[in-house]
Every structure is written in structure tokens, then in C-alpha cells.
MIVO-248002 format. One record per residue: residue number from 1; x negated, z, y of N, C-alpha, C in turn; residue in one letter. Coordinates in nm, 2 decimals. Layout:
NODE    nr    neast      nup   nnorth   caeast     caup   canorth    ceast      cup   cnorth   rest
NODE   NUM        X        Z        Y        X        Z         Y        X        Z        Y      A
...
end
This chain:
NODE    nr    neast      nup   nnorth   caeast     caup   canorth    ceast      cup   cnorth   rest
NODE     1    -0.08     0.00    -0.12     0.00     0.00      0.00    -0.09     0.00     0.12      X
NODE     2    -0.06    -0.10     0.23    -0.11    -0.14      0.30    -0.14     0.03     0.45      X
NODE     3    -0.25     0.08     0.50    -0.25     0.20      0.57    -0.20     0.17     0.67      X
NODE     4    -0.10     0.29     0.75    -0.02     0.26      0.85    -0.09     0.39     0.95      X
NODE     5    -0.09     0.35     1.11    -0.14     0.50      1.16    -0.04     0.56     1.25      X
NODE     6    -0.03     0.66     1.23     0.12     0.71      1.34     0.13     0.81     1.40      X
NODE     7     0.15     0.77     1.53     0.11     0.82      1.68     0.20     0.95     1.67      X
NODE     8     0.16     1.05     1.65     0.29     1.17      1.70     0.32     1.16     1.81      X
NODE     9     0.46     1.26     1.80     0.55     1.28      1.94     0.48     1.35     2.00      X
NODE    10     0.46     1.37     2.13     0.44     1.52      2.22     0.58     1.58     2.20      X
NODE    11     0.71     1.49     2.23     0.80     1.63      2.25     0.87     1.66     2.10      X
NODE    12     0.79     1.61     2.04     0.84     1.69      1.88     0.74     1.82     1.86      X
NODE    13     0.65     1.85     1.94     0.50     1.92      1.90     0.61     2.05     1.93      X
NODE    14     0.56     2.15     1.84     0.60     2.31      1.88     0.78     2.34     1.84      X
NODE    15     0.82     2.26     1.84     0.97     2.25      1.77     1.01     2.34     1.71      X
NODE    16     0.91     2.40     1.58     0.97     2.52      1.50     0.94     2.62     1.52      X
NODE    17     0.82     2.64     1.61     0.79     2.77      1.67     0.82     2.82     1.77      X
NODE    18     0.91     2.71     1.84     1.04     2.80      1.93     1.12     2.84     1.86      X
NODE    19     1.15     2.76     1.78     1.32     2.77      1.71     1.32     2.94     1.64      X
NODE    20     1.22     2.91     1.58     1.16     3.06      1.46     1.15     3.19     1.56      X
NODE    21     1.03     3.16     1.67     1.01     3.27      1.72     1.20     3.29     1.85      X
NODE    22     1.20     3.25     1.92     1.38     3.25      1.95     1.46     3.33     1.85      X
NODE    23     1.45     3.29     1.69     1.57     3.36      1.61     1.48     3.46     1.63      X
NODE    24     1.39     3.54     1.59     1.31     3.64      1.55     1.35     3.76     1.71      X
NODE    25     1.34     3.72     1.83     1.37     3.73      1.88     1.51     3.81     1.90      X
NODE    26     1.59     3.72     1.88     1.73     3.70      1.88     1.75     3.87     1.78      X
NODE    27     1.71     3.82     1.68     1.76     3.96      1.57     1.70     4.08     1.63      X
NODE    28     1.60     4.07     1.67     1.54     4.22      1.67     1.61     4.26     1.81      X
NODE    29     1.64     4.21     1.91     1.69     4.25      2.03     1.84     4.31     2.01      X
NODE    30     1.93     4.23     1.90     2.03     4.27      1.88     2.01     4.37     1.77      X
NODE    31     1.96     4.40     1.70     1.93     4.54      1.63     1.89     4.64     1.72      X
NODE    32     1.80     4.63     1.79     1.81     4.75      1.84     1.88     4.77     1.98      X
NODE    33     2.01     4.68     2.06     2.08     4.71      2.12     2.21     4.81     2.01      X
NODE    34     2.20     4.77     1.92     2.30     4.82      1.82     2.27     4.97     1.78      X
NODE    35     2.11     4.95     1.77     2.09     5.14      1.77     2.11     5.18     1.87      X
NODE    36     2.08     5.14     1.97     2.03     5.27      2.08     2.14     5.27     2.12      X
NODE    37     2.15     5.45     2.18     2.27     5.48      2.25     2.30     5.44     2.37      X
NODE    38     2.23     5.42     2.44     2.26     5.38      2.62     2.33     5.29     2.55      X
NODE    39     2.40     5.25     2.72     2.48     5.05      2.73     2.41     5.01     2.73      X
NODE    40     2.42     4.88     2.69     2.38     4.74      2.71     2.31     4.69     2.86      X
NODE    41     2.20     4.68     2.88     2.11     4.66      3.04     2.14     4.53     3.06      X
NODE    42     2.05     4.49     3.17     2.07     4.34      3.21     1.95     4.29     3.16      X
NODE    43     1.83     4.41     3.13     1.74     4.33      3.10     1.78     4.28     2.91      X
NODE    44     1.85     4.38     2.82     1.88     4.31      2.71     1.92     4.21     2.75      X
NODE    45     2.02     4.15     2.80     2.10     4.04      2.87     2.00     3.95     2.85      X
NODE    46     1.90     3.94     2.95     1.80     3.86      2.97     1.73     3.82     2.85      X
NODE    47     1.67     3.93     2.78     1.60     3.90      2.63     1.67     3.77     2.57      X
NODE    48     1.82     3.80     2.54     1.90     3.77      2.48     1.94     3.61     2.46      X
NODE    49     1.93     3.60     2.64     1.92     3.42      2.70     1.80     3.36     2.67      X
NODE    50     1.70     3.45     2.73     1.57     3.40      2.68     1.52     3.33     2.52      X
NODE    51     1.57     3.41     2.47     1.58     3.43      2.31     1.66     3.27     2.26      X
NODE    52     1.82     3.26     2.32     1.91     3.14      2.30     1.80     3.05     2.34      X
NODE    53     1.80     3.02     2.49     1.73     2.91      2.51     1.58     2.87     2.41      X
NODE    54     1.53     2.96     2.38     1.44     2.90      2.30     1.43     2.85     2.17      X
NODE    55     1.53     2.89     2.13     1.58     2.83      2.00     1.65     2.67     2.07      X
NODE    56     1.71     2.68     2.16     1.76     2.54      2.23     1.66     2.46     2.25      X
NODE    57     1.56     2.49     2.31     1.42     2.39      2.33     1.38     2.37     2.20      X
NODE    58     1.39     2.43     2.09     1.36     2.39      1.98     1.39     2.34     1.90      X
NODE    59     1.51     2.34     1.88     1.64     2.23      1.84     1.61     2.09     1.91      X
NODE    60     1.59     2.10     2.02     1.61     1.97      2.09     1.45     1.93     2.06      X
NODE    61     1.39     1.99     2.06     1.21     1.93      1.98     1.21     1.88     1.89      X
NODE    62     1.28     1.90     1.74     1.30     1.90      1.68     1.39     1.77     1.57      X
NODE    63     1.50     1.77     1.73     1.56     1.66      1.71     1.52     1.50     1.71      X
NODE    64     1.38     1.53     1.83     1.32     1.40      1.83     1.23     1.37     1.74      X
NODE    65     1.17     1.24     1.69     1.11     1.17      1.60     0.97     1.22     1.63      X
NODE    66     0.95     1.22     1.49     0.79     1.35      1.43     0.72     1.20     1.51      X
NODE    67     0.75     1.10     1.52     0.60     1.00      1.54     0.70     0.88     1.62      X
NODE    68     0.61     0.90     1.74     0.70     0.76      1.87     0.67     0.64     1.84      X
NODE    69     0.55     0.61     1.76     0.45     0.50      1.76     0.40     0.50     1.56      X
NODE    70     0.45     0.39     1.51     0.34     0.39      1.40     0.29     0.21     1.44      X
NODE    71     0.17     0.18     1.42     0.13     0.09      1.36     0.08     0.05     1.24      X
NODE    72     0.08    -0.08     1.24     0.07    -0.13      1.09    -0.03    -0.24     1.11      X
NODE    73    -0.10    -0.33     1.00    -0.14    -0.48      1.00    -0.06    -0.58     1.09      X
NODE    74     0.09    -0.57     1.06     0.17    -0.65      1.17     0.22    -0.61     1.24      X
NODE    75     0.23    -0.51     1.30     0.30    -0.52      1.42     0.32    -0.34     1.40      X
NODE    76     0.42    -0.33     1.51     0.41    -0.16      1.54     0.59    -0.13     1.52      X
NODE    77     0.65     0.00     1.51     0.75     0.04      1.53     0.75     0.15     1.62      X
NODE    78     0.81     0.11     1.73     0.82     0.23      1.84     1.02     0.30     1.82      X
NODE    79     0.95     0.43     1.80     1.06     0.52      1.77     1.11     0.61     1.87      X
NODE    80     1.22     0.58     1.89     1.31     0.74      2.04     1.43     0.75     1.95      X
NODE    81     1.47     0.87     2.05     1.59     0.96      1.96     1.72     0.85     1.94      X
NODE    82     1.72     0.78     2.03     1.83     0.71      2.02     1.80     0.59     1.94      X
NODE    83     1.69     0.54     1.86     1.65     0.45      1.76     1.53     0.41     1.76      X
NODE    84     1.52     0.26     1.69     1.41     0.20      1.68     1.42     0.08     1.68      X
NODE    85     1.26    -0.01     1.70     1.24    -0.15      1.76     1.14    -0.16     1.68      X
NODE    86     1.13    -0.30     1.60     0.99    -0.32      1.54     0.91    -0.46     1.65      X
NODE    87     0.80    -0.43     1.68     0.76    -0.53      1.74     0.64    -0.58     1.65      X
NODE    88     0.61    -0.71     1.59     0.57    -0.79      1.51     0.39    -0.83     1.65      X
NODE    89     0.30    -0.82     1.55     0.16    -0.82      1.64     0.13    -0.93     1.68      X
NODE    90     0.19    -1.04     1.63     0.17    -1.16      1.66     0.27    -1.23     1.80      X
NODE    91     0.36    -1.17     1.81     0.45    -1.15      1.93     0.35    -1.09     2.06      X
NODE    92     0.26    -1.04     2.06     0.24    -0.97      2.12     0.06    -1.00     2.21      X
NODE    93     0.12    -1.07     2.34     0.01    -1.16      2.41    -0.04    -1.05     2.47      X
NODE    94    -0.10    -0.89     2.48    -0.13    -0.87      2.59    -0.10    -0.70     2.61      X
NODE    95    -0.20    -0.63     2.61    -0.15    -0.48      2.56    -0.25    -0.41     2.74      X
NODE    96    -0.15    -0.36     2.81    -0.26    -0.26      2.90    -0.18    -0.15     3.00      X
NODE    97    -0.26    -0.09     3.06    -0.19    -0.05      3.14    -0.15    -0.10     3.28      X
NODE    98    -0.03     0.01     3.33     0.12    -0.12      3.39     0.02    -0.04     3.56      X
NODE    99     0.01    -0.11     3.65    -0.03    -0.08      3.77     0.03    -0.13     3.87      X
NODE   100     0.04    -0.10     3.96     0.17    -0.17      4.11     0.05    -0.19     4.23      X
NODE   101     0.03    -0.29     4.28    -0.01    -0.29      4.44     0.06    -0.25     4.57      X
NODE   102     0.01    -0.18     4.61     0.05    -0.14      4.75    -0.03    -0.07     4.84      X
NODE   103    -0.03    -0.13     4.98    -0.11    -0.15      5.08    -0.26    -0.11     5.01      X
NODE   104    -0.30    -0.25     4.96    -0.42    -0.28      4.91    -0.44    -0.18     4.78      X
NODE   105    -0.44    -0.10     4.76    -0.46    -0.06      4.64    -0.37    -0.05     4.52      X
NODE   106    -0.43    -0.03     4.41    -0.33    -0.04      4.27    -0.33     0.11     4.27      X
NODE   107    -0.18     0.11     4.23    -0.13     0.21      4.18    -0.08     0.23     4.03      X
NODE   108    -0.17     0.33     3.92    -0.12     0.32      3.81     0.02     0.39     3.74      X
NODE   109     0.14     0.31     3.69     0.19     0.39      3.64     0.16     0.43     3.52      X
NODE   110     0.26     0.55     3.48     0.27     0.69      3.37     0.31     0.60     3.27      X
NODE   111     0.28     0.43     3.20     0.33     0.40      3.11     0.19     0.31     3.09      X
NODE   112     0.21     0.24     2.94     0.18     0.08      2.87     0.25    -0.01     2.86      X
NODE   113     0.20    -0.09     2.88     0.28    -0.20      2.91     0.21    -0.35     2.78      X
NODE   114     0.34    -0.39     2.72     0.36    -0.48      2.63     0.38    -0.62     2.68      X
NODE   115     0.28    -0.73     2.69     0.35    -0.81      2.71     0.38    -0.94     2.60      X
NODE   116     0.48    -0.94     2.61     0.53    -1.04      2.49     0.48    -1.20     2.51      X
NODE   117     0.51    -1.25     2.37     0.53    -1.43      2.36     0.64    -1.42     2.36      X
NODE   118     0.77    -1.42     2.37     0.88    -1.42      2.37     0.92    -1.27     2.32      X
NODE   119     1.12    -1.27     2.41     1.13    -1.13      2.43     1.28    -1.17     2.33      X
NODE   120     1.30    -1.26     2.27     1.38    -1.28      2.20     1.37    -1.17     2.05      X
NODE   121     1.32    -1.18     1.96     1.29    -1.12      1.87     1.31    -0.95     1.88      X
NODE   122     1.24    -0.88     1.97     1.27    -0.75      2.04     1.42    -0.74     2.07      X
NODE   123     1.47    -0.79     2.14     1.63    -0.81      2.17     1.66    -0.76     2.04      X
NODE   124     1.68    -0.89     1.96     1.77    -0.91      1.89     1.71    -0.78     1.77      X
NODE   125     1.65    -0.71     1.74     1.60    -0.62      1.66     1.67    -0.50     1.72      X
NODE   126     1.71    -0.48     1.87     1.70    -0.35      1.93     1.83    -0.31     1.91      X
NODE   127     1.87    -0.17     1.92     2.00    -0.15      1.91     2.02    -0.12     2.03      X
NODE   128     2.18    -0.16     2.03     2.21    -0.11      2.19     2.25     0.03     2.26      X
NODE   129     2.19     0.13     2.15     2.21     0.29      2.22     2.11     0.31     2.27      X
NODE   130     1.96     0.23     2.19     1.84     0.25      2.29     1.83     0.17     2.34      X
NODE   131     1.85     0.02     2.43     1.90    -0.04      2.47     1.93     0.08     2.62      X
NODE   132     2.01     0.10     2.58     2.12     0.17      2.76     2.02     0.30     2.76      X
NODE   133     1.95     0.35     2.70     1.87     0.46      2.72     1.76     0.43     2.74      X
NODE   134     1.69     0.31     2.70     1.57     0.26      2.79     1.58     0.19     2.93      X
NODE   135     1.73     0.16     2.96     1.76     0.07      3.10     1.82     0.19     3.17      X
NODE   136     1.83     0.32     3.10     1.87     0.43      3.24     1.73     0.50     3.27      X
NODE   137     1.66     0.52     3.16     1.51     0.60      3.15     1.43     0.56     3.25      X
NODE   138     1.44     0.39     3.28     1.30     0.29      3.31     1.36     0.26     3.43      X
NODE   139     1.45     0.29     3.49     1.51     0.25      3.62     1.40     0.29     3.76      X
NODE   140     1.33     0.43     3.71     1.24     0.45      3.83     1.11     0.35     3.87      X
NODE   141     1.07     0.28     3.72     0.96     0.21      3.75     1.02     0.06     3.78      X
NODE   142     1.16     0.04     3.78     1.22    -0.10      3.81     1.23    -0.06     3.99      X
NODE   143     1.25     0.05     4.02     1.28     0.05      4.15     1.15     0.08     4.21      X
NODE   144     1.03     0.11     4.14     0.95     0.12      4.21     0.86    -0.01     4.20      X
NODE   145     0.86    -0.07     4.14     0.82    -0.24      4.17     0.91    -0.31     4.24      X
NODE   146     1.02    -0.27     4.27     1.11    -0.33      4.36     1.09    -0.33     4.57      X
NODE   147     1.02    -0.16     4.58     1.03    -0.15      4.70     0.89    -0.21     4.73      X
NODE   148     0.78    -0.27     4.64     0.70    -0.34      4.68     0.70    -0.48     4.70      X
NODE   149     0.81    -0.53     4.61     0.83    -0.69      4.59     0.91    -0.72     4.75      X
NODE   150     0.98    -0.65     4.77     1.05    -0.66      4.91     1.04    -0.54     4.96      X
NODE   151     0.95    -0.52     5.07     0.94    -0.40      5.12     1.08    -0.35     5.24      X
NODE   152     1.08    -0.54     5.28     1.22    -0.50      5.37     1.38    -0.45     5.33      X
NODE   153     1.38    -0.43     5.22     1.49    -0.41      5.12     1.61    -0.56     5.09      X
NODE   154     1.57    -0.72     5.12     1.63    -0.80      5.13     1.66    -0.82     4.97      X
NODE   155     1.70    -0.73     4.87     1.70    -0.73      4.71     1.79    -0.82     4.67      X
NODE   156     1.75    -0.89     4.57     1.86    -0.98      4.51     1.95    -0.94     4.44      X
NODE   157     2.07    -0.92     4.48     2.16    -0.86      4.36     2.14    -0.80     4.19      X
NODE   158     2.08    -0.93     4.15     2.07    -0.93      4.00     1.94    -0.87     3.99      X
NODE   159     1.90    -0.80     4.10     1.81    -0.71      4.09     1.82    -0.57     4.07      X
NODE   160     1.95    -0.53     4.15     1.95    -0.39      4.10     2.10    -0.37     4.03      X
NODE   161     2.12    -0.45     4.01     2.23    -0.43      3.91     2.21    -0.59     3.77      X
NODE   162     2.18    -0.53     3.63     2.13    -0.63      3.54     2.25    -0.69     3.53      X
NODE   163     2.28    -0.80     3.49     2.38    -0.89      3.48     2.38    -0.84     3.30      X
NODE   164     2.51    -0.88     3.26     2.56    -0.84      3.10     2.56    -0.93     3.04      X
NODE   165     2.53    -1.04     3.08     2.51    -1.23      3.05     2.34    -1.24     3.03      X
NODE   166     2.32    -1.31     2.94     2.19    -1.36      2.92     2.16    -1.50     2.88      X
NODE   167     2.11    -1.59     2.94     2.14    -1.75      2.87     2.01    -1.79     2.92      X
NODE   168     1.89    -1.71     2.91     1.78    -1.84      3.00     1.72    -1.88     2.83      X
NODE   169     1.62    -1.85     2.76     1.59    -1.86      2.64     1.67    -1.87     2.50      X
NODE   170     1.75    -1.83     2.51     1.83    -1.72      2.41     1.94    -1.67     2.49      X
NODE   171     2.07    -1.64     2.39     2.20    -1.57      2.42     2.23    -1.45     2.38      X
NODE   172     2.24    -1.34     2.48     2.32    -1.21      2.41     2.40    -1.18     2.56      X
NODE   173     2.46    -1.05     2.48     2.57    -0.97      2.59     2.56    -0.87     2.59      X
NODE   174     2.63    -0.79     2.70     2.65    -0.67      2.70     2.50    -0.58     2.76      X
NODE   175     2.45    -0.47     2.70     2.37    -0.40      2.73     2.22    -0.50     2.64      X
NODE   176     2.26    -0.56     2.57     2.12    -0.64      2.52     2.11    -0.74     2.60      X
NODE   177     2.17    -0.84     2.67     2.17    -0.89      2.78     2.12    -0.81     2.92      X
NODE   178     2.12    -0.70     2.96     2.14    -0.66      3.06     1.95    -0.60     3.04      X
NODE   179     1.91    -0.57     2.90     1.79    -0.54      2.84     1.72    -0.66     2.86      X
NODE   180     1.76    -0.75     2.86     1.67    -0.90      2.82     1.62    -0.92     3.01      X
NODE   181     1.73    -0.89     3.08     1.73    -0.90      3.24     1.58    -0.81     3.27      X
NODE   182     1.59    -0.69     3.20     1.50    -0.57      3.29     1.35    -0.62     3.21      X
NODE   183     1.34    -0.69     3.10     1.21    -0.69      3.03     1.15    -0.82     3.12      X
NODE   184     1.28    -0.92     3.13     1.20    -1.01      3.24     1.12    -0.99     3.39      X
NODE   185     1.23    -0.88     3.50     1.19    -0.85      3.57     1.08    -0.78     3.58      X
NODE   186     1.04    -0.66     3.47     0.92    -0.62      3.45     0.84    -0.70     3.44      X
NODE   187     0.85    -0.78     3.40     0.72    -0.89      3.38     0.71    -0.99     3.49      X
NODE   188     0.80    -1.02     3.56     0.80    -1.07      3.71     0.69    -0.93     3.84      X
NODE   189     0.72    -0.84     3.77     0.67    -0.73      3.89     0.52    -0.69     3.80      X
NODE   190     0.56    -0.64     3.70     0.37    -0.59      3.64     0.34    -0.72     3.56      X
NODE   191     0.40    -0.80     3.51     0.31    -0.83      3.44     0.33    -0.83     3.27      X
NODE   192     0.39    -0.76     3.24     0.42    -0.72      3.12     0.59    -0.61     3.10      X
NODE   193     0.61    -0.71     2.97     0.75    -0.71      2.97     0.82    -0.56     2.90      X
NODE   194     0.76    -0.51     2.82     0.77    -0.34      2.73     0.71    -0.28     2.78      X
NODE   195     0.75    -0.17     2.82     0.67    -0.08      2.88     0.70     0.07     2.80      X
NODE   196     0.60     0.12     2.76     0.60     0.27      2.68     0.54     0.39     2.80      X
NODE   197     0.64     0.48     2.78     0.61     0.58      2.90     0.47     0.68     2.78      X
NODE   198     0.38     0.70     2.88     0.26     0.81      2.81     0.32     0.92     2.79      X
NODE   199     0.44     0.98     2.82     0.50     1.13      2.77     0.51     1.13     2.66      X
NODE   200     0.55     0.97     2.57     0.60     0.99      2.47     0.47     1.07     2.34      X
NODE   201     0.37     1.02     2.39     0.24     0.99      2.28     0.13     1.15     2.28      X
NODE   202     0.07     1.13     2.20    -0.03     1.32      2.10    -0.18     1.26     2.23      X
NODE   203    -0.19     1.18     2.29    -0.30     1.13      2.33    -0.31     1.11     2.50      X
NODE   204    -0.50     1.16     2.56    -0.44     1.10      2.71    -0.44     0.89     2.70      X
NODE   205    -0.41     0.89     2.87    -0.37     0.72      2.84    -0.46     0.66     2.83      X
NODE   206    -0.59     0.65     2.93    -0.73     0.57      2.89    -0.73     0.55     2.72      X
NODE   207    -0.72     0.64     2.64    -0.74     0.63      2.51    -0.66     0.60     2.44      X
NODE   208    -0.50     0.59     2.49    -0.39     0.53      2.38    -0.39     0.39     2.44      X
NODE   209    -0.41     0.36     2.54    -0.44     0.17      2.57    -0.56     0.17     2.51      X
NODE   210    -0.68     0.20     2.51    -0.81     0.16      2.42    -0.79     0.10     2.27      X
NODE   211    -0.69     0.24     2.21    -0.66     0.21      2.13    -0.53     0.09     2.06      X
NODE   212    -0.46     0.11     2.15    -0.35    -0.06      2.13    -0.45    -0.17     2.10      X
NODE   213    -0.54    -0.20     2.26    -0.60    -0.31      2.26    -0.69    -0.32     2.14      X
NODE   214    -0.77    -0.22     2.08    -0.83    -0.26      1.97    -0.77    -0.31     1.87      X
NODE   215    -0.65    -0.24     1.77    -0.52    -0.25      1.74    -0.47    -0.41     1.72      X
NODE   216    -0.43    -0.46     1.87    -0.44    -0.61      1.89    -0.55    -0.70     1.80      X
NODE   217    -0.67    -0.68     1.84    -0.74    -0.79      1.83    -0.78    -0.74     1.66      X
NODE   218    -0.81    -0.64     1.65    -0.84    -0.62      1.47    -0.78    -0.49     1.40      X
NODE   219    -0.64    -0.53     1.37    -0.55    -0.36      1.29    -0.61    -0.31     1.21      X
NODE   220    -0.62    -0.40     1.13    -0.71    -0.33      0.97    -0.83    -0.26     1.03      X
NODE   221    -0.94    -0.29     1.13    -1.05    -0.16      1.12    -1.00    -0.08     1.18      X
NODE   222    -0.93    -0.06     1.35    -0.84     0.00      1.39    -0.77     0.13     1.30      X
NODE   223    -0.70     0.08     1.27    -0.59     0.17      1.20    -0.66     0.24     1.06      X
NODE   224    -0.77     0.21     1.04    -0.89     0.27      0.90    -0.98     0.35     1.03      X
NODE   225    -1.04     0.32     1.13    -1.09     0.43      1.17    -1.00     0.56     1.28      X
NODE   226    -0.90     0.48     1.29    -0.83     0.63      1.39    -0.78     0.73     1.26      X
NODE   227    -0.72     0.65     1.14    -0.65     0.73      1.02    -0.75     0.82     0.99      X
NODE   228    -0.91     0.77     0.99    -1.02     0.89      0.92    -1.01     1.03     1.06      X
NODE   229    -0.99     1.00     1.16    -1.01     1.08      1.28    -0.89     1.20     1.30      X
NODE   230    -0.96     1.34     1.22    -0.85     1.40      1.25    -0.84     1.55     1.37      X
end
């Protein structure tokens, strides 16, 4: 079986050690409100909440995917709570980080940036829950290549609001249409059409683009020397 390497979550990290330390919590504070004779304080109160919510943060840690990123020989599968997308390596003209100009200098954003041979294939793979959860998530970096492309704010309609029609390459509707809108624009403003936010990934960014781009041009050593790296 061919080796696969797979990027942990950051916000899956620590998941059970809220959850565990929260209940542990939880019991002993309510045991010994139950012994003791005084009332009930505000600081038990407090324990109490403290206690819930950390079992909350941990649940919700928990709930997201142990790994955002695996790669393979062909291509990669990028995973969020609301699904997954396999993007095929051969699709894939162009791996870096996403940066904006303004008044002369670049500005880097908090993401990578994917750029495609065609954005058909991604579409049509993607579901449409992550779909509307990557076009609400990604809205700050669409508006922020926006207020540089027109500084005067003369914006094109079908700019800030994606049309639900898609006909330039390929046909879809709805939120995959409105998806196919925002991956072109991205690539009209950076350059590249997928963009992965760095919150997602176990790694800083200099070294998770290092690693794509190696990735790109040869998986097989790639994915055999990060897998030995523990």
C-alpha cells in the first residue's frame, strides 16, 4: 500500500484533555458542594461554568477532523468539519503562499494558495455544505483583495455578491456555482484559485508551503521523508 502523510489538525489537538479534565472537574466540584454544609457560593458557580465550558471546547475539538490535510502520490484530500475535497496532483499548476500588494509592498496572507489547471474537477467533487462554509469563512480574504483591486470602491456587482449561475468552462448551480465564482476571483486577485487557511495545519507556514511545493514536484521522496520525521 502506497504511503500516505497526514497533516494533523491544530484545532483537533488537546480535545480530550479538556473534555476529561472538564468532567473530572465537574464531579469533584459537585461532590463536594453536596458535602459541605454552607450554601452554594458564586465561586462554586463559577467552578461549575468553567468546568461545562471546558468540556464544550472539547467536544467541539474533537468534533473536527484528526487530520485537515493527507497527501498521497496523487493528489491530496483536504478535510473540514463540514467535508471533504480530493484534489488530484496533476491538476495542480502551482503551490505558494497567497500575498496582496498595497502601496508598494506585499502583504502576506494567513493562507496557501492552490492554483489549479482547471477548477472543474474540485467543483464537481465538492459538497455543497463545505462549499457555503468555505464562501462564508473566505469572505475576509475576498474583501481584502477587493479593496486593493478598486481602492475607489467602483466594485462590480458580481463581485460581492457570487452569482448562483456558472457557465464560463463548465455548468453548475446553486452554492457550487457561486464556489466556482469565488475560486476564479481568487485567482483574478492572488493568483491562485484554493486557498487553505494556516490555522488549519500542526505546522508554522514557511514550512507547510516548503513542504507542498516539494510534495508537487516529487511525492514519493516527499511523503517518505516527512513520514520518517516524528
Amino acid at each position: 500500500m502506497a504511503k500516505r502523510l497526514k497533516i494533523a489538525a491544530s484545532a483537533h489537538k488537546f480535545g480530550g484533555e479538556f473534555l476529561v479534565a472538564g468532567s473530572i472537574v465537574l464531579v469533584l466540584v459537585l461532590l463536594f458542594v453536596k458535602l459541605k454544609p454552607e450554601p452554594i457560593s458564586i465561586f462554586d458557580v463559577a467552578v461549575v461554568i468553567g468546568a461545562l465550558f471546558a468540556m464544550f471546547i472539547g467536544y467541539f475539538k474533537l468534533s473536527e477532523p484528526r487530520y485537515n490535510l493527507v497527501l498521497s502520490n496523487n493528489g491530496l484530500v483536504f478535510y473540514h468539519r463540514y467535508g471533504k475535497v480530493r484534489i488530484s496532483r496533476d491538476n495542480i499548476a502551482e503551490v505558494g503562499q497567497v500575498s496582496i500588494a498595497n502601496d508598494n509592498q506585499f502583504i502576506e496572507l494567513s493562507c496557501l494558495g492552490l492554483r489549479l489547471k482547471s477548477i472543474a474537477p474540485l467543483i464537481k467533487r465538492m459538497p455543497p455544505r463545505l462549499a457555503l462554509k468555505l464562501i462564508m469563512e473566505q469572505r475576509n480574504w475576498l474583501i481584502a483583495g477587493i479593496k486593493v483591486k478598486w481602492p475607489l470602491g467602483n466594485v462590480p456587482d458580481d463581485w460581492l455578491i457570487e452569482a448562483n449561475q456558472y457557465q464560463d468552462k463548465f455548468e453548475s448551480n446553486g452554492l457550487l456555482a457561486m464556489m466556482s465564482h469565488r475560486l476564479e476571483h481568487f485567482n483574478e486577485l492572488y493568483g491562485y484559485h484554493f486557498l487553505i487557511s494556516y490555522n488549519y495545519f500542526d505546522r508554522p507556514a514557511d514550512e507547510f508551503v516548503n513542504l507542498l511545493q516539494h510534495w508537487l514536484r516529487d511525492p514519493e521522496k516527499t511523503i517518505e521523508k516527512y513520514s520518517n520525521i516524528k
